[in-house]
C-alpha positions, 0 to 999 in steps of 0.5 A, a space after each residue: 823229584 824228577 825221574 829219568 824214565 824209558 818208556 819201551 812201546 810206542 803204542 797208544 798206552 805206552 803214548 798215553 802213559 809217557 805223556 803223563 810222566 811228561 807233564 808230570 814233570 820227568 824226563 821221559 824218552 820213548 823207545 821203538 824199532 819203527 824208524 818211520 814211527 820214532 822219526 814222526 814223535 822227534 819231528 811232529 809230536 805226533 803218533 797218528 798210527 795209535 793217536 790221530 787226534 792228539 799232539 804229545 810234549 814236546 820233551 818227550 824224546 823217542 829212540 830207535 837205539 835202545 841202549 840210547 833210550 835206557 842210558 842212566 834212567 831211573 826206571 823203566 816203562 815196559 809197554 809191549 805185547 805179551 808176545 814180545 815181551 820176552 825179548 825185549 827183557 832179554 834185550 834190556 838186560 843185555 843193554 842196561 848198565 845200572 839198576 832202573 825199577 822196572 814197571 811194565 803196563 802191559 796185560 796177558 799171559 805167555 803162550 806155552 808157559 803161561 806165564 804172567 808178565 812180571 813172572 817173564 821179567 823177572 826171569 830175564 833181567 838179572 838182580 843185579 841189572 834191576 830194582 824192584 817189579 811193579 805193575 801198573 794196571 786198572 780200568 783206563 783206555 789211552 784214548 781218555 788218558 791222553 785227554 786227561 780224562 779222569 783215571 784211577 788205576 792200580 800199581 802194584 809190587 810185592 815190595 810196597 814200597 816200588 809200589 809207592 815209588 810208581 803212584 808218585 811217578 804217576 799221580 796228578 788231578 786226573 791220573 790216581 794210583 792206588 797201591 797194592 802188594 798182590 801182583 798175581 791177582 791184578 796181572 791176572 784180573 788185567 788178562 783175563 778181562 780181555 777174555 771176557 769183553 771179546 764174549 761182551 762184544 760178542 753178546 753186543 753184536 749178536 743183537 742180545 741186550 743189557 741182560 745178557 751183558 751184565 750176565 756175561 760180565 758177573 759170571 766172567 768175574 767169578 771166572 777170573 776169581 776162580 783161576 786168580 785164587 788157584 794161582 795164589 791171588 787175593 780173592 778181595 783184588 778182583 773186586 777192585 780196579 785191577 779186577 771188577 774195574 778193568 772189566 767193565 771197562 773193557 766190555 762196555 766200551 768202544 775203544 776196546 779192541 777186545 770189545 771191538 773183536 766180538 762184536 765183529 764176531 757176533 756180527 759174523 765176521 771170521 776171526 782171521 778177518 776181524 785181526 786183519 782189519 784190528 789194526 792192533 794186537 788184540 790180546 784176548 784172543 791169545 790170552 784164551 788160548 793160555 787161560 783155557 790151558 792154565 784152567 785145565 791144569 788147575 782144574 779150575 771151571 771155566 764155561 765162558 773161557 771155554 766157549 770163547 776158546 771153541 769159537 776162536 779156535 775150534 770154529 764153533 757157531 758163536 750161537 751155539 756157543 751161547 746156547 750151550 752156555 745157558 743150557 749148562 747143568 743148574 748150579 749155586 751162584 755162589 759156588 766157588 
């Protein structure tokens, strides 16, 4: 059945992922507060900032009027950095006059509360201005999607049957969806993965080679685990899309702005240089900072989030970083 749906961020994967919906068949609206940005969607079809390469349909309508963009829609598409995430659910809720679902693809934890992205909007947007939360996350760059590259992610809801509203929203012969009702392990996988590609790129740029980055993915895997299922999380998540999917995704490839982060680092570029030039929020590097600090609370060990969080934030040499890793006290793998 066609769907009106909002999509809120026009960044690539907000792009991406509007484009599915289109050609899907619904009507689909891209709300942003760039004029210049939504003026070049409405007139081109163009989002050259995030796409260069790529055209979007012509039926995709783009908005700077929020009210305008989520008028009467059957569910809503959050795609905006964890950082304005908050703020835009609070303008939502300010705005909306009926109960769209809301879905949001978008992968982090807030600063200072650490909290998860489906915790936030379900503070900020009331029941009686929304359905059920879902999110839509797994191993996928904008990049490839909007090529109709073949994807296969994850939507979930701890009512499975928001879940199964958002797979056929979505699902076509190059985007699948599989469906799953533990919210807290993929938000969880879906953020700290970051993590772990800004230390795989990091790896990649110190000149070190598949070894090293295999290990760094294993280890940063069991990392994830174990803070995902201190935070309630099934444990069997982490070696699906949301989890063990995402990360090799996103330390092994180079459209990966977290990847893309360590690298430069290895190489010895200063952080403040590397975010400069990213173009991009890269979500990893905040997300270090919340993990650490949610880690500690939970008395949950984590060497590789912890040396990750040393160099970015405490300025440590990222070859001493390395070191250090390696010359830990002996442990069991499979210690948990």
């Amino acid at each position: 059945m066609k769907q009106k749906i909002a999509v809120l961020g026009p960044g690539s994967w907000g792009t991406a992922l509007a484009q599915v919906l289109a050609e899907n068949g619904h009507d689909v609206r891209i709300w942003g507060n760039l004029p210049a940005q939504i003026n070049e969607i409405n007139t081109y079809h163009t989002n050259r900032h995030y796409l260069p390469d790529n055209k979007i349909p012509d039926s995709i309508v783009a908005y700077t009027d929020l009210a305008e963009a989520i008028a009467e829609c059957d569910a809503i598409l959050f795609v905006v950095p964890t950082k304005a995430m908050r703020s835009v659910a609070q303008q939502f809720a300010a705005t909306v006059q009926n109960k769209p679902v809301i879905i949001h693809a978008s992968k982090g934890l807030e600063q200072e509360t650490h909290k998860r992205i489906s915790e936030l909007l379900l503070e900020e947007i009331p029941e009686t201005h929304r359905q059920a939360v879902a999110v839509l996350s797994g191993p996928s760059h904008a990049e490839e999607v909007i090529n109709h590259d073949i994807t296969t992610i994850t939507a979930a809801s701890t009512d499975l049957e928001a879940a199964r509203y958002v797979q056929d929203l979505f699902m076509n012969d190059y985007f699948r969806i599989y469906t799953n009702t533990d919210v807290i392990g993929v938000e969880t996988g879906a953020a700290l993965k970051n993590i772990i590609a800004i230390g795989a790129g990091a790896i990649h740029g110190l000149g070190f080679g598949d070894d090293a980055k295999a290990a760094i993915m294993t280890r940063g895997l069991a990392e994830i685990s174990r803070l995902g299922v201190a935070m309630g999380a099934n444990p069997l998540t982490f070696i699906g899309l949301s989890g063990v999917g995402d990360l090799i995704v996103t330390c092994t490839s180079v459209h990966s702005r977290n990847w893309r982060a360590g690298n430069l680092l290895g190489k010895g570029h200063k952080l403040e240089e590397v975010l400069e030039n990213m173009g991009m929020i890269v979500e990893g590097v905040s997300t270090t900072k919340a993990a650490r600090e949610l880690a500690q609370k939970l008395h949950v060990e984590m060497p590789i989030t912890q040396a990750i969080y040393d160099v970015l934030y405490e300025g440590k040499d990222i070859n001493v970083a390395a070191k250090e890793i390696m010359l830990r006290d002996a442990r069991e793998e499979n210690e948990f």
